[in-house]
py3Dmol code that shows the C-alpha trace and the ligand (Angstrom):
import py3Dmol

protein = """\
ATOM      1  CA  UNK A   1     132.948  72.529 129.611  1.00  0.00           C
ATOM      2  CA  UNK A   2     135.582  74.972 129.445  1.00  0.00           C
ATOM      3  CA  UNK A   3     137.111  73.874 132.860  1.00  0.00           C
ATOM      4  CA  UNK A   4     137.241  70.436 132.043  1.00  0.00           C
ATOM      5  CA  UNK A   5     139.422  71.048 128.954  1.00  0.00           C
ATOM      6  CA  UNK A   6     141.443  72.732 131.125  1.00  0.00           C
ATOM      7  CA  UNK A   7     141.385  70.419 134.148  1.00  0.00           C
ATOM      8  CA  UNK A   8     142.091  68.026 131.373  1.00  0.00           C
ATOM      9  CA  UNK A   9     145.508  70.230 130.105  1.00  0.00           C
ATOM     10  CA  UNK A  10     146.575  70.878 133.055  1.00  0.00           C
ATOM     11  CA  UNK A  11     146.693  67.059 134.189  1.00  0.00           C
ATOM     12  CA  UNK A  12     148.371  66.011 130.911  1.00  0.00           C
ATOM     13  CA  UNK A  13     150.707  68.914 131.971  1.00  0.00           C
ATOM     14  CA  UNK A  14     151.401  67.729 135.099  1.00  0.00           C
ATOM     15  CA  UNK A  15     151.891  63.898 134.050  1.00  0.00           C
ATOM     16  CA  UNK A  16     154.329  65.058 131.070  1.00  0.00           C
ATOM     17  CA  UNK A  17     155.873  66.615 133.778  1.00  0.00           C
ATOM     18  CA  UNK A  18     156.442  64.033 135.832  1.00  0.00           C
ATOM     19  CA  UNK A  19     157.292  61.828 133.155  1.00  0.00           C
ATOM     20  CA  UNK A  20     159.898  64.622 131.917  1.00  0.00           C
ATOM     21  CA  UNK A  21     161.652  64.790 135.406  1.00  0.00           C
ATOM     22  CA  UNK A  22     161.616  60.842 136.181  1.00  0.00           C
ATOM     23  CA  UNK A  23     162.729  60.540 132.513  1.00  0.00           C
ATOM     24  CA  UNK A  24     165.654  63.062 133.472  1.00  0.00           C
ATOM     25  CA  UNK A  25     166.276  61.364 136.704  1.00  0.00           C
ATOM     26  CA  UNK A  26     166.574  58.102 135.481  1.00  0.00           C
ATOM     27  CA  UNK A  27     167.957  57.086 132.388  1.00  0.00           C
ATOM     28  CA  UNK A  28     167.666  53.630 129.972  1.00  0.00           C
ATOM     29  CA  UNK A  29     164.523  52.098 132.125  1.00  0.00           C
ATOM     30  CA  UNK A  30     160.870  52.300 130.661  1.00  0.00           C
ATOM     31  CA  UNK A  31     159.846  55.166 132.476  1.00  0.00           C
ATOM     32  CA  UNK A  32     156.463  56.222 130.923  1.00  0.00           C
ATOM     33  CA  UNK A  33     153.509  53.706 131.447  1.00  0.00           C
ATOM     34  CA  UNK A  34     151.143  52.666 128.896  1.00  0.00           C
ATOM     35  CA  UNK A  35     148.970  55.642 129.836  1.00  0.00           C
ATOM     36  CA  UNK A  36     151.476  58.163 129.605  1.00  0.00           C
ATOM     37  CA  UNK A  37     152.632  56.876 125.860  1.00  0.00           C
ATOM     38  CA  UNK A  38     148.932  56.648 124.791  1.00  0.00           C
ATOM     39  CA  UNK A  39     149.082  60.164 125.520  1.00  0.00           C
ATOM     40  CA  UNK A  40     152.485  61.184 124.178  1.00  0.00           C
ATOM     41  CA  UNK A  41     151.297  59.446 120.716  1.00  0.00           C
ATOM     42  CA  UNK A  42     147.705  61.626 120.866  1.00  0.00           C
ATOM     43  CA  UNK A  43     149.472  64.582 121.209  1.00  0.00           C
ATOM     44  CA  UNK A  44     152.104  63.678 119.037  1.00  0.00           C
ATOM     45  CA  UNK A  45     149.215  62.793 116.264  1.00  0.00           C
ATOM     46  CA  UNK A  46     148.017  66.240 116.662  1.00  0.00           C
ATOM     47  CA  UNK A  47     151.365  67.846 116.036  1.00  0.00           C
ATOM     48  CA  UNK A  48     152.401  65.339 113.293  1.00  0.00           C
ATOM     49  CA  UNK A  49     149.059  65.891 111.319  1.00  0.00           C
ATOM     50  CA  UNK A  50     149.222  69.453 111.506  1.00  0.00           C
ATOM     51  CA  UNK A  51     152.645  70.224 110.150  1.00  0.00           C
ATOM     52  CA  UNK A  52     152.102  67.652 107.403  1.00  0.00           C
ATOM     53  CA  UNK A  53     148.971  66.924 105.163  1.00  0.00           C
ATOM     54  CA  UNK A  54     147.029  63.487 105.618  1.00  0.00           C
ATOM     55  CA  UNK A  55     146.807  61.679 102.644  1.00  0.00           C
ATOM     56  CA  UNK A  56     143.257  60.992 101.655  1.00  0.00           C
ATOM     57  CA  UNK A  57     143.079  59.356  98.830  1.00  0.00           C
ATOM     58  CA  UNK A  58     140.603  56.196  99.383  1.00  0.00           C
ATOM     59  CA  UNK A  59     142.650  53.476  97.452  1.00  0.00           C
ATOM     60  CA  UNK A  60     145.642  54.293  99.462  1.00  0.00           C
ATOM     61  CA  UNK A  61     144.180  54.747 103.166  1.00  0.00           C
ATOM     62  CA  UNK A  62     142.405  51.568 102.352  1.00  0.00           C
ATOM     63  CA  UNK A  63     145.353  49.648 101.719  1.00  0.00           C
ATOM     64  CA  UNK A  64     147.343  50.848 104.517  1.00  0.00           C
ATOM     65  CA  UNK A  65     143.924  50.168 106.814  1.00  0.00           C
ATOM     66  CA  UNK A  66     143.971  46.629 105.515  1.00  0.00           C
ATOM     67  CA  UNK A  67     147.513  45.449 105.822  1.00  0.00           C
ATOM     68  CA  UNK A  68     147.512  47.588 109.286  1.00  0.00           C
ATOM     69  CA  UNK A  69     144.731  45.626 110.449  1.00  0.00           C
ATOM     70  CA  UNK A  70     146.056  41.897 109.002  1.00  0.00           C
ATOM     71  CA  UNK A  71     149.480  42.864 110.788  1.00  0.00           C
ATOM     72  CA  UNK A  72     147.725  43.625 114.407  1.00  0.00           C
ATOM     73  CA  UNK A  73     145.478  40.100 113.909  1.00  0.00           C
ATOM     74  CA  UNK A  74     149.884  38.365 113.285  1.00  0.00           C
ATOM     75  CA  UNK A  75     150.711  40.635 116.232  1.00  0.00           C
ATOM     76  CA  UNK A  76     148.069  39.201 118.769  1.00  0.00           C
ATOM     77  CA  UNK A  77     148.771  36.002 117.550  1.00  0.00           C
ATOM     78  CA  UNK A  78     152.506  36.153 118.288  1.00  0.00           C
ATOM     79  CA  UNK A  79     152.620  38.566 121.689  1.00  0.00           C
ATOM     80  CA  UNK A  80     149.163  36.449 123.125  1.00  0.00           C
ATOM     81  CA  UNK A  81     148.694  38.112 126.722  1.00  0.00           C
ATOM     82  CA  UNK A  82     151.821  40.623 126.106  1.00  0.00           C
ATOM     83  CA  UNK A  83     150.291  42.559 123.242  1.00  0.00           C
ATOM     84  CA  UNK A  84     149.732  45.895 124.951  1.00  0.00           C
ATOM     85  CA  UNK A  85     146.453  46.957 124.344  1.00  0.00           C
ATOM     86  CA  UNK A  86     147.069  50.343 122.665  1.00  0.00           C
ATOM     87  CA  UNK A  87     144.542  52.769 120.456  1.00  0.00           C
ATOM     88  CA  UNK A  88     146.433  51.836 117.021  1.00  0.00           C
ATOM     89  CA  UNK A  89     145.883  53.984 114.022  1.00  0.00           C
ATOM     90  CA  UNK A  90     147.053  53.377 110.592  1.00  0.00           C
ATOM     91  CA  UNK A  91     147.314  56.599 108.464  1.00  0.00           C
ATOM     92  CA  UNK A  92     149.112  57.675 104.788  1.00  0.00           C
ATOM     93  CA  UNK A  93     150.835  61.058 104.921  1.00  0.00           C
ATOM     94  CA  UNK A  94     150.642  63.119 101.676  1.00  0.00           C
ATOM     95  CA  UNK A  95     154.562  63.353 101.554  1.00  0.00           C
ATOM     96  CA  UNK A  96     156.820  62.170  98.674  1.00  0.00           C
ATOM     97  CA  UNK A  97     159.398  61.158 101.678  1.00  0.00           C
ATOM     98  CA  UNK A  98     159.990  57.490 101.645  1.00  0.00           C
ATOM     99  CA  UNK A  99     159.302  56.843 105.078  1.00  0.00           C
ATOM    100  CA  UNK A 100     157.080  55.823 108.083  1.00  0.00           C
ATOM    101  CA  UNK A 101     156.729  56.296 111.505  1.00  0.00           C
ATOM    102  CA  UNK A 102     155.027  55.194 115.038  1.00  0.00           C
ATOM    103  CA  UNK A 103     153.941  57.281 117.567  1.00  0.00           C
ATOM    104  CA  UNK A 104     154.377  55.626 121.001  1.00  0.00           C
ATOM    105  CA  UNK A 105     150.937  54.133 122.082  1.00  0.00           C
ATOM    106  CA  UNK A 106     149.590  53.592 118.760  1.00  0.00           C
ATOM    107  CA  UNK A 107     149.004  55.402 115.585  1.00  0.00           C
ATOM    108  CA  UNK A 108     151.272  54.659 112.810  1.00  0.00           C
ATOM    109  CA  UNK A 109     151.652  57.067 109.517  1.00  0.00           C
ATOM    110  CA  UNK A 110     152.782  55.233 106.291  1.00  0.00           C
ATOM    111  CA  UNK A 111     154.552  58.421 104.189  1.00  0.00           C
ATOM    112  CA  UNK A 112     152.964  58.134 100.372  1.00  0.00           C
ATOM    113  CA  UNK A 113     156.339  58.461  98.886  1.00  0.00           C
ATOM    114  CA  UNK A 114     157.166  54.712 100.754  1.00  0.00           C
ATOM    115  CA  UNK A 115     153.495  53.367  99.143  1.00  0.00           C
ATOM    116  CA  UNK A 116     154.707  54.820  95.729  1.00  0.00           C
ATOM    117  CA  UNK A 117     157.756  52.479  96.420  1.00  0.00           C
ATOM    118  CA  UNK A 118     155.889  49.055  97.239  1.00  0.00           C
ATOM    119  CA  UNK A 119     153.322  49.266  94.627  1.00  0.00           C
ATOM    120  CA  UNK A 120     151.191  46.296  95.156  1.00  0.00           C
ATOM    121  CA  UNK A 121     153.786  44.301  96.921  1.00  0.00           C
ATOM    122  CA  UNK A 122     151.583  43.981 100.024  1.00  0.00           C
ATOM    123  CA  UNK A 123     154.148  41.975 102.024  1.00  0.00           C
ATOM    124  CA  UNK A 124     156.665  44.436 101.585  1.00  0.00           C
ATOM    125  CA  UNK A 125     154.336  47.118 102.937  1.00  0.00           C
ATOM    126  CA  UNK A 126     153.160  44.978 105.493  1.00  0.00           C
ATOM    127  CA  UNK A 127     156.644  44.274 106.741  1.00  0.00           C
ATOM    128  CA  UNK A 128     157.294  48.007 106.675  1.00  0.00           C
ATOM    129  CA  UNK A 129     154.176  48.359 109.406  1.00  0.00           C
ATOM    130  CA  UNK A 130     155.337  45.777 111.229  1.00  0.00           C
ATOM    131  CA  UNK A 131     158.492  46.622 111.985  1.00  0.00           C
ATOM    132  CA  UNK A 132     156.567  49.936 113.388  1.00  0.00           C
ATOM    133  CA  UNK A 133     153.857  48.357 115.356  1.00  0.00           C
ATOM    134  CA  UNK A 134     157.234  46.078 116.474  1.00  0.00           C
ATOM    135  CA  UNK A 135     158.543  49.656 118.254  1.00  0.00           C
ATOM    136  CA  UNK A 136     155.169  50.401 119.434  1.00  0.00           C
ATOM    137  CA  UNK A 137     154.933  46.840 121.200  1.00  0.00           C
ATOM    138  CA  UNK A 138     158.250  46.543 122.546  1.00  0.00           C
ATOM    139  CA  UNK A 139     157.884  50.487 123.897  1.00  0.00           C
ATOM    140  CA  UNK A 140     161.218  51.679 122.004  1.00  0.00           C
ATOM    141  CA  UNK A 141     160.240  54.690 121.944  1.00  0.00           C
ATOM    142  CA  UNK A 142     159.642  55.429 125.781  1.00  0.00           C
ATOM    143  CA  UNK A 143     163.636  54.945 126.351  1.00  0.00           C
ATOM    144  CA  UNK A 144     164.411  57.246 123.673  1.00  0.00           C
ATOM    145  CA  UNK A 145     162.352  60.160 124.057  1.00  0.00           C
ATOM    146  CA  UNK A 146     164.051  62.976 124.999  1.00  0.00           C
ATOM    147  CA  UNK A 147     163.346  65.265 127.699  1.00  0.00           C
ATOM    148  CA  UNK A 148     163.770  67.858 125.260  1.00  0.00           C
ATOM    149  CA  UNK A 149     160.864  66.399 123.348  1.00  0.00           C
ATOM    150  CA  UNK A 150     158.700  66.325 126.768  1.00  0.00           C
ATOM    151  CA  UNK A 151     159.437  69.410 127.731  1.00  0.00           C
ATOM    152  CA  UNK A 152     157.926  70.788 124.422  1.00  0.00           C
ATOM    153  CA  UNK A 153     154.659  68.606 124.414  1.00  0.00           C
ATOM    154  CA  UNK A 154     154.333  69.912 127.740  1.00  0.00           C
ATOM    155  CA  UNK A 155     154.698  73.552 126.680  1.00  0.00           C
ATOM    156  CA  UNK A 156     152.625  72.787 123.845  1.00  0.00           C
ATOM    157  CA  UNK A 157     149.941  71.709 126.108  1.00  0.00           C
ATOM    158  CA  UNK A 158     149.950  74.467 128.519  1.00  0.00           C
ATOM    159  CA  UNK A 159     150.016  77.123 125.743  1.00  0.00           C
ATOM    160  CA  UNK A 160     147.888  75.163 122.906  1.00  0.00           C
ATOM    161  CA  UNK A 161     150.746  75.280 121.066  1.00  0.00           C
ATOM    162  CA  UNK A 162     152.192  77.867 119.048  1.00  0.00           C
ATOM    163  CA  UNK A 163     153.198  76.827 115.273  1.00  0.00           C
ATOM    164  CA  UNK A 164     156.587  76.749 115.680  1.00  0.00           C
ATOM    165  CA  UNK A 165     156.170  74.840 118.516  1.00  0.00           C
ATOM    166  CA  UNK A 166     154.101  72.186 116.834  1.00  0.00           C
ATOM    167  CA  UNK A 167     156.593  72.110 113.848  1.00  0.00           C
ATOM    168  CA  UNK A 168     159.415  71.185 116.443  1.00  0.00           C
ATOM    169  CA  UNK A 169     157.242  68.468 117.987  1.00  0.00           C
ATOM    170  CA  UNK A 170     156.009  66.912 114.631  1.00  0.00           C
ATOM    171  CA  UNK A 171     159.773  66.773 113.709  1.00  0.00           C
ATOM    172  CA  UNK A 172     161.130  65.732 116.779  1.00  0.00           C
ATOM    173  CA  UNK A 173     158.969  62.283 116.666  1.00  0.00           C
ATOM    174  CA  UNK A 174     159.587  61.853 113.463  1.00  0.00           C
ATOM    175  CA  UNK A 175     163.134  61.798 113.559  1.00  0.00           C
ATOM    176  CA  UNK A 176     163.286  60.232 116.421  1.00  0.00           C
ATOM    177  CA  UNK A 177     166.253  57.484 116.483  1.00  0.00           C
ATOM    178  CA  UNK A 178     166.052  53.908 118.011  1.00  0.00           C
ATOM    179  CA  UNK A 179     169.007  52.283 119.317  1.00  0.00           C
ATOM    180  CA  UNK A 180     170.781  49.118 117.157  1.00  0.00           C
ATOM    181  CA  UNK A 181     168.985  46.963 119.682  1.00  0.00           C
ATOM    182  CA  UNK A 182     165.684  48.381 119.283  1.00  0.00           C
ATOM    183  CA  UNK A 183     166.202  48.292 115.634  1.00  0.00           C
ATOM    184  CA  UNK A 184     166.917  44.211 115.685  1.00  0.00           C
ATOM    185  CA  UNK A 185     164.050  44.021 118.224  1.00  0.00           C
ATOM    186  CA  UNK A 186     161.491  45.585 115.939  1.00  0.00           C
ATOM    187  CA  UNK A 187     162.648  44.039 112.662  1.00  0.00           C
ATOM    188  CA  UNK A 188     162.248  40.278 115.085  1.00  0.00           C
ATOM    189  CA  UNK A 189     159.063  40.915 115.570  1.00  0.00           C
ATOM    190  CA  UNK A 190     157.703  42.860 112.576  1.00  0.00           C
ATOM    191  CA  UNK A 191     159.223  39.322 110.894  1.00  0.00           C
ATOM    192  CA  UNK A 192     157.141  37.103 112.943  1.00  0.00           C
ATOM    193  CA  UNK A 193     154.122  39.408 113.014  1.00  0.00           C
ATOM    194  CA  UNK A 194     153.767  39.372 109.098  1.00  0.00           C
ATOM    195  CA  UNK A 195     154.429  35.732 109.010  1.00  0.00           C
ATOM    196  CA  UNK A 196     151.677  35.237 111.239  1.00  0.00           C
ATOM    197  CA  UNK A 197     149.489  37.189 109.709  1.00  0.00           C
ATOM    198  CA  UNK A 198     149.889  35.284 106.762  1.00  0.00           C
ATOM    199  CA  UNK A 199     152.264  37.497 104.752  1.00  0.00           C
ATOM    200  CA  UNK A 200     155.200  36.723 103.306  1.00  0.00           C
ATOM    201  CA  UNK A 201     158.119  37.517 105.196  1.00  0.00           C
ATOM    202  CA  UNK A 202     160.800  37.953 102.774  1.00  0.00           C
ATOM    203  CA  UNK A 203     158.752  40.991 101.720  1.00  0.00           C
ATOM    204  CA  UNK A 204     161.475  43.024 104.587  1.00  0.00           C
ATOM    205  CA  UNK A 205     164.195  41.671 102.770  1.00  0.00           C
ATOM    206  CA  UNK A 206     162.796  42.890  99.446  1.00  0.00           C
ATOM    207  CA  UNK A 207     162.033  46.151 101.233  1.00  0.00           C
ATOM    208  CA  UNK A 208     166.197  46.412 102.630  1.00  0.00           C
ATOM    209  CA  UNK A 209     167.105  45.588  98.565  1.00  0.00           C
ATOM    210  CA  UNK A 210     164.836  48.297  97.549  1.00  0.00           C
ATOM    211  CA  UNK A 211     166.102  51.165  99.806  1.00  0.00           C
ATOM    212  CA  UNK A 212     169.746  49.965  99.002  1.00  0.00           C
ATOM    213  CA  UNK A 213     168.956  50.587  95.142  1.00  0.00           C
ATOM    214  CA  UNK A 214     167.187  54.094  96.212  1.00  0.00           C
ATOM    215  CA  UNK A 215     170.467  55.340  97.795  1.00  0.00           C
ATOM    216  CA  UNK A 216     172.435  54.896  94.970  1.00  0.00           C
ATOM    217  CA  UNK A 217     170.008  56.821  92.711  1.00  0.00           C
ATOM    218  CA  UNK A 218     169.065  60.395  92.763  1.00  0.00           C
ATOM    219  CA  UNK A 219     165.722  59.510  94.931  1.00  0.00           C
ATOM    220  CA  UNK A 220     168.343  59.398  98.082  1.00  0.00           C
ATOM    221  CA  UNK A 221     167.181  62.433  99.391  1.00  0.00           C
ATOM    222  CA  UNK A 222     163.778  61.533  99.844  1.00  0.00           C
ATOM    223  CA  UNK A 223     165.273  57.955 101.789  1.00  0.00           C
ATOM    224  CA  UNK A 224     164.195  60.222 105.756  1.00  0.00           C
ATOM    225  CA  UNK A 225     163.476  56.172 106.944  1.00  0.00           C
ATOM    226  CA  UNK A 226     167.518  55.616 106.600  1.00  0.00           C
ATOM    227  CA  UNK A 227     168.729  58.466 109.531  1.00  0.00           C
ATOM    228  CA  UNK A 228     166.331  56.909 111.603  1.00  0.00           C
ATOM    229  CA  UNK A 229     166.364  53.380 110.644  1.00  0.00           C
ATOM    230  CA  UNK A 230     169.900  53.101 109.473  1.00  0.00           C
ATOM    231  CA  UNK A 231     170.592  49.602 107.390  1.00  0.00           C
ATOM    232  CA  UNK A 232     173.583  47.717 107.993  1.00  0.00           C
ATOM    233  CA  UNK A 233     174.914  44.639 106.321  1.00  0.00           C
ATOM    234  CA  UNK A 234     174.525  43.220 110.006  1.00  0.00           C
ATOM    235  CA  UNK A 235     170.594  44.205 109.801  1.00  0.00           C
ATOM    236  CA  UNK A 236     169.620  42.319 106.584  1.00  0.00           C
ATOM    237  CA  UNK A 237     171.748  39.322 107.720  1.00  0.00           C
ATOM    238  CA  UNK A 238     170.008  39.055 111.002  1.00  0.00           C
ATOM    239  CA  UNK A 239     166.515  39.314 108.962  1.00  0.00           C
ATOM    240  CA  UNK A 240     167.752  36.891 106.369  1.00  0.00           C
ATOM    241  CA  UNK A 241     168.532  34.586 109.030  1.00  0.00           C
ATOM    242  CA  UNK A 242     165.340  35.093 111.238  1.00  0.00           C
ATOM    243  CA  UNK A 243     163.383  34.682 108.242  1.00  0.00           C
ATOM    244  CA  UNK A 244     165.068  31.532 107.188  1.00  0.00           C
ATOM    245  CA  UNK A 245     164.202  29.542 110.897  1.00  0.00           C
ATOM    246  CA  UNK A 246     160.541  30.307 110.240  1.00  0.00           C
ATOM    247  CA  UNK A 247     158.567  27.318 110.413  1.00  0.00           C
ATOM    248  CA  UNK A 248     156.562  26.708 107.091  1.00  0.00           C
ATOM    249  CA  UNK A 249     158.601  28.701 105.296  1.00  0.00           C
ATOM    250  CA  UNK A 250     160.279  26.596 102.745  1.00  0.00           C
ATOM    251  CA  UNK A 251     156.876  25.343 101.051  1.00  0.00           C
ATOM    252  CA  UNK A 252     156.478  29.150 101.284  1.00  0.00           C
ATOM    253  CA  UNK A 253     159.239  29.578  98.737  1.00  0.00           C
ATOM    254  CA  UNK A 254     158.771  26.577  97.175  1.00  0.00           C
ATOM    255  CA  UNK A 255     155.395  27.993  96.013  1.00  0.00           C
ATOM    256  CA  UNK A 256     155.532  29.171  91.486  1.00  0.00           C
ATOM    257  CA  UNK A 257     156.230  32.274  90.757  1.00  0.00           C
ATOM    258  CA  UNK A 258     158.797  32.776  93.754  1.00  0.00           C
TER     259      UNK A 258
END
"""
ligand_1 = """\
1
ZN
Zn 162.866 51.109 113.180
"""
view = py3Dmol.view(width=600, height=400)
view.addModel(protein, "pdb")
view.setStyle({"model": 0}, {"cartoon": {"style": "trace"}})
view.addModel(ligand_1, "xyz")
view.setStyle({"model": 1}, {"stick": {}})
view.zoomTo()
view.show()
C-alpha cells in the first residue's frame, strides 16, 4: 500500500516536472494535457480546501450543486464533441470574499460572500459558474500557470506539503490572472452556456452592474474576483452585445416582470 502511494507521488512528481520544464521551455502553447490539468486541479483542491474552510451549509451547497449541474447540461449542449470530459466539482467556500474560482480540470469553488451577493437571482449565479466552467473548457488556465506555481505543487508532492507551502499554492490558484482574451473567451461561452441551459443570460450583465455598485461602497475590499477578473467598459459591452445576438432572446425579455 505504502509503495503505491509513493509510486503514485513520485509519478505525479515526475509529470509536474515535465510539465514545469516544457512549460518553461515553451511559452503561450497549451502545454499540459487533459491528464496533467485533472491533476493540477486535484492537487490544487487539496491545497485550496485546506487553507480555507468549505462551506457546508445544505441550502447553499445545494444551490451551487444545482445551477453547477444545469450549467454543465448548457455546456454539453453548446461544446457537443469538444466538451472535455473533466471530473467537475461544484463547491461553496466559507469566505465573506466575493469571489469564485476554477481549478484547471474541474472543480469549481463559489466563495459565500459572492452567494450572499446573488441572493436568489439564480441566473446571475449561474452566469458567475459559467464563466468558470468557460476557463475550465477553453483550458485558460494551462497557458497561465506559472512555473513558479508547478514548481511548488511539485515540492508539495514530494514533501506532502508543508503548511506554508500549501498556503502559497491555495493562493497562487486563486489569484491566478487570465489574459483579456481569455477573459472575453470565458464570458462567450459562460453566455451561451447559461442560455442553453435555460437561464437567463442577462443575469452576467446584472452580475457586472452589481460588482460596479460594490466598488464604490465600502464592501470593495472583499471584491478578490476584480484583480483577477478585471471589468472594463470594453467587457460589459462585448457581453451586452453577445447577449443581444442570442436567438430567442427577445421573447425572453419580452416576458412580465422583466
Ligand atoms: Zn475570468
Amino acid at each position: 500500500m505504502r509503495s503505491t502511494v509513493w509510486f503514485r507521488r513520485t509519478g505525479l512528481l515526475l509529470l509536474l516536472l515535465s510539465a514545469m520544464l516544457s512549460l518553461m521551455g515553451c511559452r503561450g502553447t497549451n502545454l499540459l494535457s487533459k491528464q496533467d490539468e485533472i491533476q493540477i486541479g486535484k492537487e490544487g483542491s487539496a491545497a485550496i480546501e485546506k487553507e480555507y474552510k468549505l462551506d457546508t451549509d445544505p441550502a447553499r451547497v445545494a444551490l451551487v450543486q444545482e445551477v453547477g449541474q444545469r450549467v454543465l447540461e448548457g455546456m454539453r449542449k453548446v461544446e457537443g464533441k469538444r466538451a472535455p470530459d473533466f471530473p467537475y466539482s461544484f463547491k461553496v467556500l466559507d469566505t465573506k470574499e466575493i469571489n469564485a474560482v476554477s481549478l484547471p480540470g474541474g472543480p469549481v469553488y463559489v466563495f459565500r460572500g459572492l452567494l450572499e451577493q446573488v441572493g436568489d437571482d439564480k441566473d446571475m449565479l449561474a452566469s458567475v459558474i459559467a464563466h468558470e466552467v468557460g476557463h475550465i473548457v477553453g483550458r485558460h488556465a494551462a497557458k497561465q500557470i506559472s512555473s513558479s506555481i508547478l514548481a511548488d505543487l511539485a515540492i508539495s508532492l514530494g514533501t506532502k506539503g508543508s503548511a506554508q507551502k500549501v498556503a502559497s499554492i491555495a493562493t497562487s490558484l486563486v489569484m491566478l490572472q487570465y489574459s483579456r482574451d481569455d477573459e472575453y473567451d470565458a464570458d462567450r461561452r459562460g453566455i451561451l452556456y447559461t442560455h442553453a441551459a435555460g437561464y437567463d443570460a442577462e443575469g452576467l450583465v446584472r452580475f457586472f452592474e452589481k460588482l460596479q455598485k460594490l466598488e464604490k461602497s465600502p464592501m470593495k475590499g472583499l471584491l478578490a474576483n476584480l484583480r483577477t477578473h478585471p471589468l472594463t467598459e470594453n467587457r460589459i459591452l462585448r457581453a451586452k452585445k453577445l447577449i443581444a445576438q442570442l436567438p430567442d432572446r427577445q421573447s425572453a425579455s419580452a416576458a412580465p416582470g422583466q
